[in-house]
Backbone as CSV, one residue per row, in Angstrom:
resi,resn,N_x,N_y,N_z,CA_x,CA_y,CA_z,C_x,C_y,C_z
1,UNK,13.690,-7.687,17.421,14.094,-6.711,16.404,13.179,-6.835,15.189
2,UNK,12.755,-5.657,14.608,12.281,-5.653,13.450,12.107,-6.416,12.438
3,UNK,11.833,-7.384,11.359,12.135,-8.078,10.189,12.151,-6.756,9.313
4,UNK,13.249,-7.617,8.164,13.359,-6.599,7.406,12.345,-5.860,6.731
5,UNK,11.579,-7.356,6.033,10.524,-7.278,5.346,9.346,-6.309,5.775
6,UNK,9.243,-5.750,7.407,8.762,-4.647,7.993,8.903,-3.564,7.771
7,UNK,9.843,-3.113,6.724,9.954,-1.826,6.258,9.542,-1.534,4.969
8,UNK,9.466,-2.295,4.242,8.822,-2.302,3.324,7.969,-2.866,2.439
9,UNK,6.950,-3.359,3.169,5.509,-3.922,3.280,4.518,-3.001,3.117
10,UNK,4.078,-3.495,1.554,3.069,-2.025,0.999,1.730,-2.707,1.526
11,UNK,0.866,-1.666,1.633,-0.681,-1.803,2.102,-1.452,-1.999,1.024
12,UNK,-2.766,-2.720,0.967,-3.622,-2.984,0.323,-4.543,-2.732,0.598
13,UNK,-5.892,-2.402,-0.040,-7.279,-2.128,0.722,-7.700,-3.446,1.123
14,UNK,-8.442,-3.115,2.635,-8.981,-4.594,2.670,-8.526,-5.885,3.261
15,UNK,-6.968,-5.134,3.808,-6.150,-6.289,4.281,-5.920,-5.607,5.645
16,UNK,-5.108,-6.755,6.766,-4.881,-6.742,7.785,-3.233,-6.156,7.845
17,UNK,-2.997,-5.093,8.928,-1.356,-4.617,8.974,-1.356,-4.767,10.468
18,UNK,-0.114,-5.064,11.283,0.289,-4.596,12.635,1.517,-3.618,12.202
19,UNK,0.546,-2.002,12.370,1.840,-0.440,11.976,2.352,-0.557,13.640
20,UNK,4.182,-0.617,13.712,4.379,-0.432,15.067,5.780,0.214,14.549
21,UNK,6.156,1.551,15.901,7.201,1.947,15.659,7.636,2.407,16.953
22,UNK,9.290,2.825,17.279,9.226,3.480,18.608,9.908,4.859,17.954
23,UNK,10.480,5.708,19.440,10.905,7.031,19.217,12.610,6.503,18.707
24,UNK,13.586,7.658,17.637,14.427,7.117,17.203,15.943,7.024,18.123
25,UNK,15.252,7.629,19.419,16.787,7.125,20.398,16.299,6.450,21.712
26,UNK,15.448,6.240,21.566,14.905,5.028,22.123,14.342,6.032,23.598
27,UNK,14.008,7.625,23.028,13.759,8.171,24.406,12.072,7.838,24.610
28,UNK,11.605,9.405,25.333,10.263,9.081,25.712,9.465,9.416,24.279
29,UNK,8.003,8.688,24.042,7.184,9.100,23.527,6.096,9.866,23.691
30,UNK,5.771,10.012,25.070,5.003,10.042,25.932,5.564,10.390,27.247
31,UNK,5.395,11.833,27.978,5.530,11.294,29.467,4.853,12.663,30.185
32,UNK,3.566,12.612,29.908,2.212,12.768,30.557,0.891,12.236,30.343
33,UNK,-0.038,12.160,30.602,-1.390,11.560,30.514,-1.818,12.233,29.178
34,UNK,-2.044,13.384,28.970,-2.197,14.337,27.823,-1.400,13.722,26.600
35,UNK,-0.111,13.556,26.426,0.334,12.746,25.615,-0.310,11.550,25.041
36,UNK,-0.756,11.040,25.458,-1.398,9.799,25.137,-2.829,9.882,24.744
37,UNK,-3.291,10.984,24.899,-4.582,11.282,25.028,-4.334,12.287,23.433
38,UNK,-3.462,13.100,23.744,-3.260,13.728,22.022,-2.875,13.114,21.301
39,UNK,-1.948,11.629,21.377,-1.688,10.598,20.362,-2.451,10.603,19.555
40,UNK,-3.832,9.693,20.630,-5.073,8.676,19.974,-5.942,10.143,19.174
41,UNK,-5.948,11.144,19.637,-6.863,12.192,18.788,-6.192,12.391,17.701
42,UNK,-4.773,12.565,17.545,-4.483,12.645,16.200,-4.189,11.927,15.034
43,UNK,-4.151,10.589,15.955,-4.746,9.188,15.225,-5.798,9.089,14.527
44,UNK,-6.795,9.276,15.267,-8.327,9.681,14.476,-8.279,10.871,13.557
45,UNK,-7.684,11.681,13.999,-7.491,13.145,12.854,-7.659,12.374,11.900
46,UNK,-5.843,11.604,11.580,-5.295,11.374,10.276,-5.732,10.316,9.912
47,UNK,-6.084,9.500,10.907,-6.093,7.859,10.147,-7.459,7.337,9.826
48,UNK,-8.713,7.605,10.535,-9.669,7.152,10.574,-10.941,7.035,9.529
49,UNK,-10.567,7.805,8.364,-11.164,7.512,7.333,-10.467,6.718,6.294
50,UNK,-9.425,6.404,6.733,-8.676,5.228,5.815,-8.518,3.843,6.665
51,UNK,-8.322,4.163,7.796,-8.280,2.761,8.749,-9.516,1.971,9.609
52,UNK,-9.559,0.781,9.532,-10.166,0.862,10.629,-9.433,-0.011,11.999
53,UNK,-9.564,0.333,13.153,-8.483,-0.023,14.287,-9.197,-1.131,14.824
54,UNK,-8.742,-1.982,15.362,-8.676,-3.306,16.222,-7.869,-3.430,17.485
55,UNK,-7.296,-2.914,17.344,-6.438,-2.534,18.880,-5.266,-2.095,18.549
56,UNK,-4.883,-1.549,19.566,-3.922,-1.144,19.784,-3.121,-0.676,21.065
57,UNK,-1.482,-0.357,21.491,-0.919,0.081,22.896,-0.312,0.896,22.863
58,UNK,-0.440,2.115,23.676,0.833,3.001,23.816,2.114,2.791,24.691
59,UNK,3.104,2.990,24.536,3.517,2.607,25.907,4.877,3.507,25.892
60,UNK,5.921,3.616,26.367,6.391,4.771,26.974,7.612,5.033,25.583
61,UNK,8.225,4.592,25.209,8.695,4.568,23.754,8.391,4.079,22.548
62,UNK,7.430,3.333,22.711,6.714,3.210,20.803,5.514,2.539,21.417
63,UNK,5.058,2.090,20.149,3.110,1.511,19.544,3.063,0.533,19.264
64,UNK,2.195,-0.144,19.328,1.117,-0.487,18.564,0.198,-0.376,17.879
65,UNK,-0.538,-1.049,16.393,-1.527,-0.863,16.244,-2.016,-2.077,15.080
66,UNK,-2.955,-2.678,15.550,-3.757,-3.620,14.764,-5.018,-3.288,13.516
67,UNK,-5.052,-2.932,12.190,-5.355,-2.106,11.651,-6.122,-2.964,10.363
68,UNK,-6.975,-2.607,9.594,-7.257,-2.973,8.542,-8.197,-1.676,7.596
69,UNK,-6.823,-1.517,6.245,-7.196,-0.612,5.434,-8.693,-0.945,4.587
70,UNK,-9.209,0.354,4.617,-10.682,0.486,4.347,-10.876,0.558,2.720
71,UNK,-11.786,0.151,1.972,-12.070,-0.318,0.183,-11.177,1.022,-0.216
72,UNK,-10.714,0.832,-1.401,-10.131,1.799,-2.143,-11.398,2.970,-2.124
73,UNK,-12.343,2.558,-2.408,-13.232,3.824,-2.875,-13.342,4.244,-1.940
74,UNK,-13.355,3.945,-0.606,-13.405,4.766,0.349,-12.099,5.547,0.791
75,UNK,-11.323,5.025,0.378,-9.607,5.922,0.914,-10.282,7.030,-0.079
76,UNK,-9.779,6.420,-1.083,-9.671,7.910,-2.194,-10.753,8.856,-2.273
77,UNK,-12.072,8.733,-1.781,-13.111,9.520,-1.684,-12.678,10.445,-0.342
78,UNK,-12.432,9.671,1.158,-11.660,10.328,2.337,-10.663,10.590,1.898
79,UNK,-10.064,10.749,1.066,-8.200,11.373,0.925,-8.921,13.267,0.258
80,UNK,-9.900,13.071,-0.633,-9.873,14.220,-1.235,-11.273,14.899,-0.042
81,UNK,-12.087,14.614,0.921,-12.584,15.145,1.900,-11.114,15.473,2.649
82,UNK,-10.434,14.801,3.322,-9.436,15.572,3.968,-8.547,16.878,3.212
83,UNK,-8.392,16.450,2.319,-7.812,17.731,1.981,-8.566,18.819,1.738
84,UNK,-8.186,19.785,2.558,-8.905,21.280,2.419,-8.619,22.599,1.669
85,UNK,-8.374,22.318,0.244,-8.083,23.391,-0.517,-9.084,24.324,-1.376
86,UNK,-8.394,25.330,-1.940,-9.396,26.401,-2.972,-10.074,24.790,-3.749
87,UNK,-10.742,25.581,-4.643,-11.170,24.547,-5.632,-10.921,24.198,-6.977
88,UNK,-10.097,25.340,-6.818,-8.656,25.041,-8.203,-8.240,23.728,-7.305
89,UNK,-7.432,23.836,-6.389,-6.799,22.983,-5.949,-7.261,21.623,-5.477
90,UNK,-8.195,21.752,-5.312,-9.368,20.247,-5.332,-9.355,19.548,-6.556
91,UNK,-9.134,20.462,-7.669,-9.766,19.960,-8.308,-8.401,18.826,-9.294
92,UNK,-7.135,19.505,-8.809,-5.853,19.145,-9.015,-5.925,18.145,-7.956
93,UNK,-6.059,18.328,-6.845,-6.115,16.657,-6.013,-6.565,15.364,-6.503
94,UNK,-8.073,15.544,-6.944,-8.665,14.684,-7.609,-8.078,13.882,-8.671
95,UNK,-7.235,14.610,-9.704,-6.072,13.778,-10.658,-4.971,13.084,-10.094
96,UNK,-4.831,14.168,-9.128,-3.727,13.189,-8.071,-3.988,12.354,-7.296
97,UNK,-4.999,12.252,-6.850,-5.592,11.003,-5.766,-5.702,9.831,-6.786
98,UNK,-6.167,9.823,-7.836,-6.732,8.613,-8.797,-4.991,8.061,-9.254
99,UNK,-3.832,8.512,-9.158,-2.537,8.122,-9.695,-2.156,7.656,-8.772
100,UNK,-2.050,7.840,-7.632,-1.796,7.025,-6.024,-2.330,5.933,-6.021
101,UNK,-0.600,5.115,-5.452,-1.548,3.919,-5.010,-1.893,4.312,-3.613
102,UNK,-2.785,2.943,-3.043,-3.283,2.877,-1.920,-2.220,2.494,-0.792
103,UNK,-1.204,2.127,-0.939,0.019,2.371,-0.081,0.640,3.692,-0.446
104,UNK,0.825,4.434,-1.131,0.966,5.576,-1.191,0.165,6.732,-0.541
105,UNK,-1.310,6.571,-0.433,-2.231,7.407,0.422,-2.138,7.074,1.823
106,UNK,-2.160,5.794,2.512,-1.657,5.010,3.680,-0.583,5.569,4.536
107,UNK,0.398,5.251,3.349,2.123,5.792,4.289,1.993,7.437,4.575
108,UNK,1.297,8.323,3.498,1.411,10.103,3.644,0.658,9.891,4.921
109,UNK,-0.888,9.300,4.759,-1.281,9.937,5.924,-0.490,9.302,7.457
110,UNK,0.082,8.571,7.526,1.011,8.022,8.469,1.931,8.831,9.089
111,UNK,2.436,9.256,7.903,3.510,10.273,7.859,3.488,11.673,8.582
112,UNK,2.472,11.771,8.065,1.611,13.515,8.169,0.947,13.248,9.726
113,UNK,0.402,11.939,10.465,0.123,11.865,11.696,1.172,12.183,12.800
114,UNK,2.542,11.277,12.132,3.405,11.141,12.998,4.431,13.136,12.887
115,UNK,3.939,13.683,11.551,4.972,14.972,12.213,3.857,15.614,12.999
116,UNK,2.681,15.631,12.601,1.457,16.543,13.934,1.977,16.064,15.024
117,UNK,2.324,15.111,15.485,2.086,14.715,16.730,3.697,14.917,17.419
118,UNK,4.578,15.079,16.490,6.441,15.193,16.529,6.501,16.902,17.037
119,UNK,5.630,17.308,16.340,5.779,19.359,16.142,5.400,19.527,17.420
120,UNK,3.854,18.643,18.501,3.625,19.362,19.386,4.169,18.962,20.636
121,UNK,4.386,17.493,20.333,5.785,17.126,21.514,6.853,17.559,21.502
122,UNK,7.664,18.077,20.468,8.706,18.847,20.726,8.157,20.385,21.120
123,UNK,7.633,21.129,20.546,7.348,22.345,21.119,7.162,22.524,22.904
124,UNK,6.415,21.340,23.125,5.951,21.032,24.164,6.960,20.802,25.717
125,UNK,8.034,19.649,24.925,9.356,19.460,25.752,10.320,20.606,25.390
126,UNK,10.365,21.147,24.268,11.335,22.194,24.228,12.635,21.199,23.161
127,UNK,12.557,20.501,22.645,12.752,19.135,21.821,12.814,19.743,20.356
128,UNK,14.283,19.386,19.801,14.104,19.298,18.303,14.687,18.297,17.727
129,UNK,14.523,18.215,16.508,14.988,17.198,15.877,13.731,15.749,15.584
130,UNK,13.806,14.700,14.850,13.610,13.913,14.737,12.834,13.355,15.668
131,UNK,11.735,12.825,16.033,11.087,11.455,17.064,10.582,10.332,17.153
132,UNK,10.402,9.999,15.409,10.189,8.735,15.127,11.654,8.140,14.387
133,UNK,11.476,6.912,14.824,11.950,6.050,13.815,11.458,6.236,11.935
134,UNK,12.537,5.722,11.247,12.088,5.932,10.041,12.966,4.689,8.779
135,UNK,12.182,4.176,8.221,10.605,4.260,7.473,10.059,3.318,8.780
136,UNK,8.831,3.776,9.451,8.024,3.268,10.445,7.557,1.573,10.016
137,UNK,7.400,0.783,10.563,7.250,-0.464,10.626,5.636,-0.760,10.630
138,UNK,5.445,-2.071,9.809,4.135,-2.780,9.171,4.463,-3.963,8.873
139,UNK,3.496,-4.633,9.265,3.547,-6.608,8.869,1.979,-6.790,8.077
140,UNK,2.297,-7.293,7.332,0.746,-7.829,6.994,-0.029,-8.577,7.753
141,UNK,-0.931,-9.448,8.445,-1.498,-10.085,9.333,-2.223,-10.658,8.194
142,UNK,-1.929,-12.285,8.013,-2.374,-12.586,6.528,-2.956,-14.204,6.946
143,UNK,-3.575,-14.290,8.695,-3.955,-15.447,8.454,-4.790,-15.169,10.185
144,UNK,-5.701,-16.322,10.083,-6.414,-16.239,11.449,-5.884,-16.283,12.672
145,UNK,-4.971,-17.053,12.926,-4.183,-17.436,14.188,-2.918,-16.217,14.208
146,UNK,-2.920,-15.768,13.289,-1.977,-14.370,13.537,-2.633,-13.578,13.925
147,UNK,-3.912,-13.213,13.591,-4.903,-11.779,14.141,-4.800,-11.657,15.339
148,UNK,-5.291,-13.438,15.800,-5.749,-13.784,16.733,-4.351,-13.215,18.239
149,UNK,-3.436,-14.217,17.818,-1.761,-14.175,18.460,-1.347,-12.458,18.685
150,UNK,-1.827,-11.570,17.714,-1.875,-10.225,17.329,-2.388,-8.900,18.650
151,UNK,-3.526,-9.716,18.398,-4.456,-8.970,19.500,-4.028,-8.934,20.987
152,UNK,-3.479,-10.118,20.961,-3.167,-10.722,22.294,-1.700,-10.061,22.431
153,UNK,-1.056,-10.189,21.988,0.626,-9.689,21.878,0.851,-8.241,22.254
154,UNK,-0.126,-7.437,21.072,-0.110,-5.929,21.579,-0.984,-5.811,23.279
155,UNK,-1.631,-6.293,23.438,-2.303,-6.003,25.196,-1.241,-6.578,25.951
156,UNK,-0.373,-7.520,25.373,0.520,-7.985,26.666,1.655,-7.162,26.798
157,UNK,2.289,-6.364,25.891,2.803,-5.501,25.821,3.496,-4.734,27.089
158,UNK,2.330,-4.029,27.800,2.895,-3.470,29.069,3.281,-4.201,29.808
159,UNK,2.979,-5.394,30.237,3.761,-6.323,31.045,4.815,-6.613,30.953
160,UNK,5.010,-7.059,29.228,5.899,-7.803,28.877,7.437,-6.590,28.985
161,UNK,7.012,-5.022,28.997,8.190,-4.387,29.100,8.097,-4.251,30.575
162,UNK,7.435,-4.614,31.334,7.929,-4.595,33.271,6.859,-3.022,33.782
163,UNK,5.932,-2.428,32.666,5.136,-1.497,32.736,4.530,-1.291,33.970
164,UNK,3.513,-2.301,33.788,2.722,-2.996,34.880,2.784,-4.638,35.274
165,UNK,1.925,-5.041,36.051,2.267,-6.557,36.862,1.104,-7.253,36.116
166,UNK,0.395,-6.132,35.323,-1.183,-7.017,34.830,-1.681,-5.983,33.674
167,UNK,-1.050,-6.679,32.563,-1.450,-5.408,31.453,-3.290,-5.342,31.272
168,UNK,-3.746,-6.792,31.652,-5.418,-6.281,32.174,-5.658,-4.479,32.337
169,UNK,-4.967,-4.455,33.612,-4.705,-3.058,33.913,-4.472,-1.856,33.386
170,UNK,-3.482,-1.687,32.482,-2.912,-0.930,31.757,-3.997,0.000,30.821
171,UNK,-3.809,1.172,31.459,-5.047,2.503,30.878,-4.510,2.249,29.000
172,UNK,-4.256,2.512,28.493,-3.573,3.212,27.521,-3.403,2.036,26.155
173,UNK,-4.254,0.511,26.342,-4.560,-0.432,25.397,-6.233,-0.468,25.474
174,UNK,-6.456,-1.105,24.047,-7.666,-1.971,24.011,-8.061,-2.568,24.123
175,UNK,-7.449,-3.398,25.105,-7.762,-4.444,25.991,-9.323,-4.456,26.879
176,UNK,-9.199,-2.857,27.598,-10.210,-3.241,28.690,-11.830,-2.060,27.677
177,UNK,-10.834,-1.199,26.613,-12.135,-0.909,26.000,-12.964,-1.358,24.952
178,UNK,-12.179,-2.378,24.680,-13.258,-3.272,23.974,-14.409,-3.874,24.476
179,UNK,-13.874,-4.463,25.937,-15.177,-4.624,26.707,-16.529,-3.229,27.166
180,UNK,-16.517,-2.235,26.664,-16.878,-1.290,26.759,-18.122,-1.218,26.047
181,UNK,-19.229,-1.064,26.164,-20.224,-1.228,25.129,-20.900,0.156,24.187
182,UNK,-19.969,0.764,25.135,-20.630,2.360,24.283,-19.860,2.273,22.909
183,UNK,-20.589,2.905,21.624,-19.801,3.257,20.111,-18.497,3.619,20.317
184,UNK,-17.770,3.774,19.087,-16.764,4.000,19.325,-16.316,3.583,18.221
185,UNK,-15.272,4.456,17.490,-14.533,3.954,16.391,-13.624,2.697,16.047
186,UNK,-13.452,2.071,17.793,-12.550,1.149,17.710,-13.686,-0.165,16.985
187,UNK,-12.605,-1.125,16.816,-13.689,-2.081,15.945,-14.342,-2.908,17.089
188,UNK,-15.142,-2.697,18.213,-15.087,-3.418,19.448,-15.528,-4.889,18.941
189,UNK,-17.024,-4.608,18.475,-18.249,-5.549,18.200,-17.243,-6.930,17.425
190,UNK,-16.497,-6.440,16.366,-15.715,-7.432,15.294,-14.659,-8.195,16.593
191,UNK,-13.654,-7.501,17.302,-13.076,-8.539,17.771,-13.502,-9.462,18.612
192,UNK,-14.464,-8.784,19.725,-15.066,-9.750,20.566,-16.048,-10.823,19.453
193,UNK,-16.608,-10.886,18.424,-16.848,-11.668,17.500,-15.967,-12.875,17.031
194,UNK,-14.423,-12.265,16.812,-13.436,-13.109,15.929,-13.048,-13.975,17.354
195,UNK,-13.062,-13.643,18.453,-12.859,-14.800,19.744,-13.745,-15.792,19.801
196,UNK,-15.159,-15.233,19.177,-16.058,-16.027,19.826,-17.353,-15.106,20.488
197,UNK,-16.917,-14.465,21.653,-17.670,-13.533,22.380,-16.968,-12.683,23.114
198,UNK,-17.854,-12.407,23.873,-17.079,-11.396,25.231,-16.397,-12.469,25.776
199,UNK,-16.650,-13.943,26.481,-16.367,-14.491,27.616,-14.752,-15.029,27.124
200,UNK,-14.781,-15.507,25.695,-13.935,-16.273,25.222,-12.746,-15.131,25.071
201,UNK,-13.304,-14.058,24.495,-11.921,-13.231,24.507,-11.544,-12.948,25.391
202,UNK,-11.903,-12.695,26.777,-11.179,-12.740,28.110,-10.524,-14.047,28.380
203,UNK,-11.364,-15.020,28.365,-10.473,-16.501,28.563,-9.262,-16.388,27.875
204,UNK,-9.267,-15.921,26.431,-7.831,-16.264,25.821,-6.901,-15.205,26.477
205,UNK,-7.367,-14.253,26.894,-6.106,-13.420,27.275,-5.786,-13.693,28.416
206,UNK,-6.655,-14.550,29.789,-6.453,-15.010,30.595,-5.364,-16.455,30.997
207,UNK,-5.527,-17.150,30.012,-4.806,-18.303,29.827,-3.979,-17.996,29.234
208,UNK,-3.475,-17.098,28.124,-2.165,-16.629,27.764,-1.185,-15.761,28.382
209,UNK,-1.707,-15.257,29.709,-1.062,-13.834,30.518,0.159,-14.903,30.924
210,UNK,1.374,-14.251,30.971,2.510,-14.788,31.511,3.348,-15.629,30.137
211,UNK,2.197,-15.909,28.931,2.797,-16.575,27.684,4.370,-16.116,27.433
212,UNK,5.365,-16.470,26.983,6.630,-15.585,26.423,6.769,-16.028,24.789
213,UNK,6.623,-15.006,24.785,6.451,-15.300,22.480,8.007,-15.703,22.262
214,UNK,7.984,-16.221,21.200,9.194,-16.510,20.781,10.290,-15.356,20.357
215,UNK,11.099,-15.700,20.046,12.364,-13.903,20.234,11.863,-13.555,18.680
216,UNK,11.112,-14.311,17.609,10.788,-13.388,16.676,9.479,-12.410,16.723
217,UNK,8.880,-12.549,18.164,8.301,-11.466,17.760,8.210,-10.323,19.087
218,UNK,9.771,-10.267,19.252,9.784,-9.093,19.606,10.459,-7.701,19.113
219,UNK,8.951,-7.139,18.691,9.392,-5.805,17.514,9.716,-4.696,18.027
220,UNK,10.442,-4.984,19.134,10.164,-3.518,19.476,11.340,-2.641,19.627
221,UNK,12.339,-2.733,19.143,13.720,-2.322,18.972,14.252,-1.677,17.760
């Protein structure tokens, strides 16, 4: 279950968050390939000039995501590129962007990801009402052996809910595209770094598969 302190845990530039939430009756989040595939695009829509990602899992009622917010000057410079108004109205953003904090620009665009992505799954299922949980869940990640424990936790994920027999496997984490060498917004190069290498970050997820975390960290309820 959640800690409390997960709900209201403000963001900082520059620091480490695990954002995780599920749907609010514990139905589907997801239940086609396309789903998952319009998630992560509207992830990047909203999030990607304020975040940068480290991994993350989808899985059939809530997320993951391993995250670290990008310098202030860069949110607030990307907060007023995203917004697309006259230039009266730009120019009124600009006063308003500089009065925001940086957990305040963070949580909107969070916010604003999760109804894009609420409007076209319900339209989609024929679905109204509500689909996230609310206020959505964040931990700070405020030390090495947590990143580390972090990385590993969200890829084990599908297993650990009976998904698959080998979250190795599992399409829909960053597990197997980090090993991937083509670009890519995900942070590949940095985590296989913070293991060590390529070889070591497979070893650790290899020697930890089957691990059972302790009952505090299972967030997913």
């Amino acid at each position: 279950m959640a800690k409390k302190e997960h709900y209201y845990t403000q963001f900082e530039s520059e620091r480490f968050y695990h954002i995780y939430n599920r749907t609010i009756d514990k139905g589907k989040l997801f239940t086609n390939e396309g789903n998952y595939a319009f998630f992560l695009k509207k992830y990047d829509e909203y999030l990607s000039g304020f975040l940068d990602t480290y991994a993350y899992c989808l899985l059939g009622n809530h997320f993951h995501l391993l995250v670290k917010v990008l310098p202030e000057s860069t949110v607030r410079e990307n907060l007023q590129k995203f917004e697309s108004f006259n230039s009266a109205k730009i120019l009124a953003q600009k006063t308003i962007s500089k009065e925001k904090t940086i957990h305040d620009i963070i949580s909107h665009q969070l916010k604003k990801f999760f109804q894009s992505y609420s409007m076209a799954y319900n339209k989609q299922q024929d679905r109204i009402g509500t689909l996230f949980q609310k206020p959505f869940k964040r931990a700070l990640v405020d030390n090495e052996k947590y990143f580390t424990n972090m990385v590993y936790y969200i890829h084990a994920n599908p297993q650990k809910h009976g998904i698959v027999s080998d979250f190795r496997e599992y399409q829909w984490s960053s597990f197997k595209r980090i090993l991937i060498e083509k670009p890519s917004k995900l942070k590949k190069s940095e985590v296989l770094e913070w293991f060590g290498n390529r070889e070591h970050y497979l070893h650790f997820h290899n020697i930890n598969n089957g691990f059972n975390f302790p009952e505090n960290w299972n967030l997913d309820e």
